[in-house]
DOMI-352106 format. One record per residue: residue in one letter; x, y, z of N, C-alpha, C, CB in turn. Coordinates in steps of 0.2 Angstrom, whole numbers, plus 5000, padded with zeros to 4 digits. Glycine has a CB too. Layout:
residues N
AXYZXYZXYZXYZ...
end
This chain:
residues 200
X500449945000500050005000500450065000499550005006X500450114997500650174996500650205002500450204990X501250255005501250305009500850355009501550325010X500650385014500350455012500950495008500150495018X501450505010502050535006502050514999502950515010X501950454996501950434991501350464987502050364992X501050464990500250484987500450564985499550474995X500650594990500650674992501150694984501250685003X501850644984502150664979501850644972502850644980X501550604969501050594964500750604964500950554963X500350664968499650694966500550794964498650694977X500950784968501150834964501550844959501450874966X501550784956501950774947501250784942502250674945X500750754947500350734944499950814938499850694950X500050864944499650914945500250994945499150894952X500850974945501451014944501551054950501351064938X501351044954501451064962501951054968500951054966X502351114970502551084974503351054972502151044974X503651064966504251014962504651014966504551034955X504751064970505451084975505551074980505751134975X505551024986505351004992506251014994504850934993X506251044999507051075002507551005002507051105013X507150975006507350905010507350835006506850885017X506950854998507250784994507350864986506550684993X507650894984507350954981507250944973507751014982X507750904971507150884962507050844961507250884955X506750774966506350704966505750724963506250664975X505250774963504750784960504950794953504450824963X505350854954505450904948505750834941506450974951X506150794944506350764941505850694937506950744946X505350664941504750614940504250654934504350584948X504150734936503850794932503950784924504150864934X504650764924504950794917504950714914505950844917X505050644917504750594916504150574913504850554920X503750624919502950604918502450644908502350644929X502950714913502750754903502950724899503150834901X503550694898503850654891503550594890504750644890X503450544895503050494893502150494892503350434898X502150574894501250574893501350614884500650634901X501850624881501750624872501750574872502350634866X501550504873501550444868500950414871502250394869X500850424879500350394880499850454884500550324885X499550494883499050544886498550514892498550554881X498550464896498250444902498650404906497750404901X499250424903499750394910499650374916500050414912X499450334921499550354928500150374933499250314932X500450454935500850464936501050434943500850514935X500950394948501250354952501250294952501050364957X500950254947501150214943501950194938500750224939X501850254935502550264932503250294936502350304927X502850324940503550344946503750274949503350414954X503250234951503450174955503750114948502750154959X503850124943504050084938504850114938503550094930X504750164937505450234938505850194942505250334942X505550214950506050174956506050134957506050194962X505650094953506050004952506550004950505649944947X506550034941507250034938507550054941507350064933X507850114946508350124950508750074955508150164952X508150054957508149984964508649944959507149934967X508649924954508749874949509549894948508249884943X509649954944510249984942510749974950510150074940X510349994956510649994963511149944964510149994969X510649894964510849804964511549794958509949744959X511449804951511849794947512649824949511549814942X512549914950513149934954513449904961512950014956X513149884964513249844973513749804970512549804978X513349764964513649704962514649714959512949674957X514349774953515149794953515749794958515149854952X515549854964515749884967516049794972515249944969X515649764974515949674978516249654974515249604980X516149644966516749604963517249634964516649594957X517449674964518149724967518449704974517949824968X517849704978518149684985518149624988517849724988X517849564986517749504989517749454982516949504994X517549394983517449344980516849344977517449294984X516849314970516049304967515549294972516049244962X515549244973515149204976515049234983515449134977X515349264986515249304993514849384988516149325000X515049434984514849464979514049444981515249434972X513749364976513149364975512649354982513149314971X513149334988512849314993512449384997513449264999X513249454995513049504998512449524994513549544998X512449514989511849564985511249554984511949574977X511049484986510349444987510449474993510349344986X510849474997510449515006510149575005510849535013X510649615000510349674997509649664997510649674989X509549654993508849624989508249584994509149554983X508549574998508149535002507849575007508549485004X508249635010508049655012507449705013508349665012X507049705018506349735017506249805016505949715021X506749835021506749925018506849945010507449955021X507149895008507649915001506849884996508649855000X506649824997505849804994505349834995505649764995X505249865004504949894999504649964996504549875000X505550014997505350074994505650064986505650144999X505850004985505849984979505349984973505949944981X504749994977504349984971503650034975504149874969X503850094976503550134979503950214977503450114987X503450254976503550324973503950364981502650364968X504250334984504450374988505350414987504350334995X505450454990506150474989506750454992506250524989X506750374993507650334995507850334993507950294997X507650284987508150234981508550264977507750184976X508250324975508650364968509150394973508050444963X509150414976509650484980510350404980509150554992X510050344985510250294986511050254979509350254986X510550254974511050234968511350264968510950224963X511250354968512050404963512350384971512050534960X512050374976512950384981513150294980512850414991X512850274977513550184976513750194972513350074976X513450224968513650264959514550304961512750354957X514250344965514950374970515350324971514850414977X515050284975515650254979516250204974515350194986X515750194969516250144964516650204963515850104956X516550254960516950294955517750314962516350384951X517450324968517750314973518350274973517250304976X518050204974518450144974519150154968517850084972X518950184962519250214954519650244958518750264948X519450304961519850344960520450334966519550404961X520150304970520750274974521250214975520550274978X521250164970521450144966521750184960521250104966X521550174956521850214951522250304952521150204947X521850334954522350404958522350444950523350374961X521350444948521250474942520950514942521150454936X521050584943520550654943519850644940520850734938X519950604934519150604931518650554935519050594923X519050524938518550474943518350514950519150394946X518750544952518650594958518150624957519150634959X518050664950517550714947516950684946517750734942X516950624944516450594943515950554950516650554938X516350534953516150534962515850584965516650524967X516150664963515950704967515250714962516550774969X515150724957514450724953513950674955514550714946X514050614955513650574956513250584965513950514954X514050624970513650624976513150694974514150634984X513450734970512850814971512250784968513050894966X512050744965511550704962511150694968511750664959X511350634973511350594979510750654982512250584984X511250704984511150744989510650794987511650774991X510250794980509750854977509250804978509750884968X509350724977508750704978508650694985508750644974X508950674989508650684994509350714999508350614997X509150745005509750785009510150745014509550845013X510050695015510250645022511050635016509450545025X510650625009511550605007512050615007511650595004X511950695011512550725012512950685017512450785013X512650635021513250605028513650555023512850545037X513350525018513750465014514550495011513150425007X514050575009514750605005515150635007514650645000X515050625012515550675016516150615021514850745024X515950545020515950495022516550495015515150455023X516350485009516750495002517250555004516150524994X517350585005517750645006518250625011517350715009X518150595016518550575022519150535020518150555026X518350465016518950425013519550445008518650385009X519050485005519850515001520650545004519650584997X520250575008520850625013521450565019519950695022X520850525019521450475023521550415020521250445030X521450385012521950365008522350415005521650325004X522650485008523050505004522950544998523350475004X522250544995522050564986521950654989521150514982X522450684988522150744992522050774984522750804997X522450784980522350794971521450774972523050724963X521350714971520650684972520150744977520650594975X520350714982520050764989519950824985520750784997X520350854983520350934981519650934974521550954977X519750884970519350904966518550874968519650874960X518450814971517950814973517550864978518150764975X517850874981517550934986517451004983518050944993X517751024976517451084972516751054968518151104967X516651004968515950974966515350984968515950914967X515650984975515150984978514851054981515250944983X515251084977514751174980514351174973515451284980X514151124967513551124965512951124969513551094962X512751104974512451104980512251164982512751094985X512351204985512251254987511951304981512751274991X512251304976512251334971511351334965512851294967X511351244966510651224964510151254971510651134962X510251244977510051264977509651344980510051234977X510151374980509951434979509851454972510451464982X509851464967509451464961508551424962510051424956X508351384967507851384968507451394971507751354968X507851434978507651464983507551524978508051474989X507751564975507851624971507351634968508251624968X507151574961506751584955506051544956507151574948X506151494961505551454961505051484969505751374962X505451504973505251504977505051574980505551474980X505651624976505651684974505851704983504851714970X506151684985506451724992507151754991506651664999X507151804996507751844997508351814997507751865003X508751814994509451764994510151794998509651754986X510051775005510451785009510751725012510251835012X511351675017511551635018511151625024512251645018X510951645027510651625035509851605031510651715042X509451655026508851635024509151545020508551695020X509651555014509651485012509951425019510251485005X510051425024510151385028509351355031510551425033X508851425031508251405035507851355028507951485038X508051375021507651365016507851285018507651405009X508451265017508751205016508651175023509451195014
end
């Protein structure tokens, strides 16, 4: 059965309301620009239908990346054992196949951590770059993801990738940046540091 949250954000894709919520800020915006482009082809869409099809596929991609990221660190076979617990797990089932906002924010940060894993092995700026993007992603869809990435940052700093360290963490002032540009033009508030603290 759907949440009331789940309900709450499907009646505002549905109806264009609402796109920018502080604490997950383009989970709507983002299902909006899904739900308009797949309603050219099909004109009765049901938009929490299709959001919950959306965050299956992510749940799905999630699994496939986990799975990457264990073959790097362990044995196949312990790999599969981990990722079926993955999977098995009931938090992860069942906002899996519910329009709510975990799973997406969820993938760009293992999305991160592989590129992570890259960059720290490997000791290649565009891997670094590409971790710190996939956490600003993380953290527009929902805000909690900022502890994982800051979690990514640490790692960097104490394996030594300061070159990395350094480019990752200039990533991440895309952050503040989106959103203040929302606070600004959507929300139309004053743009001062103490008001974008309260907005966020």
């Amino acid at each position: 059965n759907p949440s009331c949250d789940a309900i709450n954000y499907a009646a505002d894709v549905k109806y264009a309301t609402d796109l920018f919520w502080p604490h997950h800020l383009i989970h709507n915006a983002f299902h909006y620009c899904v739900y308009e482009f797949c309603g050219i082809f099909c004109s009765n869409i049901d938009a929490m239908t299709l959001m919950n099809v959306v965050t299956s596929l992510f749940a799905i991609a999630t699994s496939l990346v986990s799975w990457r990221i264990l073959r790097h660190l362990t044995e196949e076979s312990s790999a599969k054992a981990l990722v079926l617990l993955l999977g098995s797990c009931f938090g992860f089932m069942r906002y899996s196949v519910q329009c709510e906002t975990y799973v997406i924010p969820i993938f760009f940060s293992v999305v991160a951590s592989y590129f992570f894993l890259r960059a720290v092995r490997d000791r290649k700026l565009l891997y670094a770059l590409a971790s710190g993007f996939m956490s600003v992603l993380a953290c527009l869809f929902h805000q909690v993801q900022i502890f994982w990435t800051l979690g990514l940052l640490v790692g960097l700093l104490f394996s030594r990738r300061y070159r990395e360290s350094v480019a990752y963490a200039v990533t991440l002032l895309v952050i503040p940046a989106v959103y203040s540009l929302v606070f600004v033009f959507y929300d139309s508030g004053e743009w001062s540091v103490s008001n974008l603290f309260r907005y966020a």
